[in-house]
C-alpha positions as CSV (number, residue, x, y, z in Angstrom):
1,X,-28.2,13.6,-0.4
2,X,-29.9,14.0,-3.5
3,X,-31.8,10.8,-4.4
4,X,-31.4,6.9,-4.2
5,X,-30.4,4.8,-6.9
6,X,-32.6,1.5,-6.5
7,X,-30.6,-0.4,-9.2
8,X,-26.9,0.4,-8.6
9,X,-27.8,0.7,-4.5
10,X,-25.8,4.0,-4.4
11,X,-26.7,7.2,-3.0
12,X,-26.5,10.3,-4.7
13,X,-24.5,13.2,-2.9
14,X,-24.1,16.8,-4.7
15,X,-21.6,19.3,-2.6
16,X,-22.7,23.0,-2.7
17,X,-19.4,24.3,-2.5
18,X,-18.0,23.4,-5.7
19,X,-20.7,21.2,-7.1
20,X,-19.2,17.9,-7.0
21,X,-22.1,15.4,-7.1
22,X,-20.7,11.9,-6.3
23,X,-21.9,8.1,-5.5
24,X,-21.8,6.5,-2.3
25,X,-22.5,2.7,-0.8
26,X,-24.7,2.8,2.5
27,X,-21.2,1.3,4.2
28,X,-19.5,3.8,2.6
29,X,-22.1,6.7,4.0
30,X,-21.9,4.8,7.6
31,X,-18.1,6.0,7.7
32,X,-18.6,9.4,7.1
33,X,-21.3,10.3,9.6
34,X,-19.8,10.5,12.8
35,X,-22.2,8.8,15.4
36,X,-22.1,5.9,13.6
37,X,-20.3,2.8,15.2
38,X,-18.1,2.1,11.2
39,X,-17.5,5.7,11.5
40,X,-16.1,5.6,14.6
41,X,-14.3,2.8,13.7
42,X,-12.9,4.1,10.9
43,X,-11.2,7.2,12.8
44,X,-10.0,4.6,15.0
45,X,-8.0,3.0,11.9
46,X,-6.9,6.6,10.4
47,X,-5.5,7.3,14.2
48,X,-3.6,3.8,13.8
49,X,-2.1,4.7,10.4
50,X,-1.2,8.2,11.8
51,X,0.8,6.5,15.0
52,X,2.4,4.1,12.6
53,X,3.4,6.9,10.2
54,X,4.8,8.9,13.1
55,X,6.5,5.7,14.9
56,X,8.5,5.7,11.0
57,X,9.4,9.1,10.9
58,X,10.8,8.3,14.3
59,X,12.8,5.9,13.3
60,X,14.3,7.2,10.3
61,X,14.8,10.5,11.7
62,X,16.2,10.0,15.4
63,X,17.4,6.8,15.4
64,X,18.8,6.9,12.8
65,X,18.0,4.0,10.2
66,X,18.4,4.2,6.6
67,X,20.0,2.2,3.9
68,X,23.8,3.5,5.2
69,X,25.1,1.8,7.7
70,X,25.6,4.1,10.6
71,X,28.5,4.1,13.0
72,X,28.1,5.2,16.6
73,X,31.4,7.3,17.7
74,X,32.1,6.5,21.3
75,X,33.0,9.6,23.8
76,X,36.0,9.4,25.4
77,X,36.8,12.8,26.5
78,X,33.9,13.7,28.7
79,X,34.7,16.5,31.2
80,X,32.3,17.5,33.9
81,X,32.4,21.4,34.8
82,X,35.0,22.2,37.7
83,X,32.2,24.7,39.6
């Protein structure tokens, strides 16, 4: 964190890595430290959106549910091995 901006109520953040400076609420600082109780609710709601995500790709993908209508073929010559 750089400095405070009394006016807009932002804070100022400049990244050493590529030298990105950008400007943060205090809420939006509470969600990326990670001790703090919006930050840890936060991960809780990204872990949510990933289950959901997954629970879709699921669906789509195993059982099968798109926009063509899917037929299921019954088995009727099912053979169990003699030995």
């Amino acid at each position: 964190m750089i400095e405070y901006d009394v006016v807009k109520d932002l804070y100022k953040f400049e990244f050493p890595i590529d030298g990105k400076t950008d400007y943060m609420s205090f809420e939006d600082v509470l969600m990326v430290l990670p001790k703090s109780w919006s930050g840890r609710k936060a991960r809780a709601h990204q872990v949510r959106v990933v289950q959901s995500l997954i629970r879709a790709a699921h669906a789509i993908g195993f059982l099968g549910i798109s926009r063509k209508l899917n037929t299921i073929v019954p088995v009727d010559n099912f053979t169990e091995p003699c030995d």
